[in-house]
C-alpha positions as semicolon CSV with decimal commas, in nm:
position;residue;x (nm);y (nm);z (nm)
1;X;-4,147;-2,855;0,429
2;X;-4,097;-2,497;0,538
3;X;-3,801;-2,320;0,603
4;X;-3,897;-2,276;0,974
5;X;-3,854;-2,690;1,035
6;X;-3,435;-2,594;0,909
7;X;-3,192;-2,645;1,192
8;X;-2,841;-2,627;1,173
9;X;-2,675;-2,851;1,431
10;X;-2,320;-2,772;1,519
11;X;-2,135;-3,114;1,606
12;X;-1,826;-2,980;1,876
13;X;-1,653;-3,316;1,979
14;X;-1,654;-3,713;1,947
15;X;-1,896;-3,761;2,224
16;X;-2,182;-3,562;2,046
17;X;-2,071;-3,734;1,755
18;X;-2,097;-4,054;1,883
19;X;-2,445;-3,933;2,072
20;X;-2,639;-3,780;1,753
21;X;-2,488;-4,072;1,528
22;X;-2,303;-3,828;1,337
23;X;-2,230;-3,934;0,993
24;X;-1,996;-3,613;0,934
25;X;-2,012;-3,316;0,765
26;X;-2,260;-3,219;0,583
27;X;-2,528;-3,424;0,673
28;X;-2,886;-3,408;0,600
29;X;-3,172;-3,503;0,801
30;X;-3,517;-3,463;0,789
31;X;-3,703;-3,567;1,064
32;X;-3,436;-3,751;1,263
33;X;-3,329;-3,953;0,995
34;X;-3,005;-3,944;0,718
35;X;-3,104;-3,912;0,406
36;X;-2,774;-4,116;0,342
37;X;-2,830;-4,310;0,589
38;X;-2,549;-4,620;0,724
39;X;-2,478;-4,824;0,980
40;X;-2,139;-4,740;1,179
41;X;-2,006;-4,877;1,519
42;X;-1,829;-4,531;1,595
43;X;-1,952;-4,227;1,491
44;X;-1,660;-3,930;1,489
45;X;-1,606;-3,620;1,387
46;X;-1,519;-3,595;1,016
47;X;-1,587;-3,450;0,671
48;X;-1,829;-3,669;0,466
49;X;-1,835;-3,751;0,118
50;X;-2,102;-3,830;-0,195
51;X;-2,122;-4,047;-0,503
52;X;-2,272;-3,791;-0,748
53;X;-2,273;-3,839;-1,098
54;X;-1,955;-3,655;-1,129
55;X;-1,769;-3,847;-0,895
56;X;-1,720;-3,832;-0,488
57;X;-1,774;-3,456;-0,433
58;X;-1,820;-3,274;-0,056
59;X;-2,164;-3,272;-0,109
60;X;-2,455;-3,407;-0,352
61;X;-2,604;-3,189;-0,538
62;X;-2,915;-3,011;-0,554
63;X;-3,070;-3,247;-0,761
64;X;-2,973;-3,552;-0,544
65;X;-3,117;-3,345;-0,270
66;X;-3,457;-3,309;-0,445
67;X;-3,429;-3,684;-0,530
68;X;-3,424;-3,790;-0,151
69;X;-3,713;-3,505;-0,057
70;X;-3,915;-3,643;-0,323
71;X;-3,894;-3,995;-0,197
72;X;-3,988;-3,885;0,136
73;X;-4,309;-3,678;-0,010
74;X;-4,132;-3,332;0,115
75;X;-4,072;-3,171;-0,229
76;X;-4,289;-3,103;-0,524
């Protein structure tokens, strides 16, 4: 994966939401599909939360991230 492939995708209202199955903020994607991925019948705007190993945090962290690349043959 190369830096160019990034895009940050700013998520203005419900309808997008709803449109781009918006899990909520952050999100992660590669390739279309949530690293995190779930099933929802309404997708909103909203923050999103993690199960890390310290907890629900804002975010998972770095190593999580690496984790999911990994699995996906995107990160050494």
């Amino acid at each position: 994966m190369d830096a160019q492939n990034i895009r940050l995708v700013q998520v203005l209202d419900n309808e997008q939401a709803q449109r781009e199955r918006f899990l909520g903020s952050p999100s992660f994607r590669v390739n279309g599909r949530d690293l995190w991925e779930e099933e929802r019948q309404q997708y909103r705007l909203s923050c999103r939360v993690y199960p890390t190993p310290h907890g629900l945090k804002g975010a998972p962290s770095v190593e999580m991230l690496r984790e999911k690349l990994r699995a996906l043959g995107t990160a050494p």
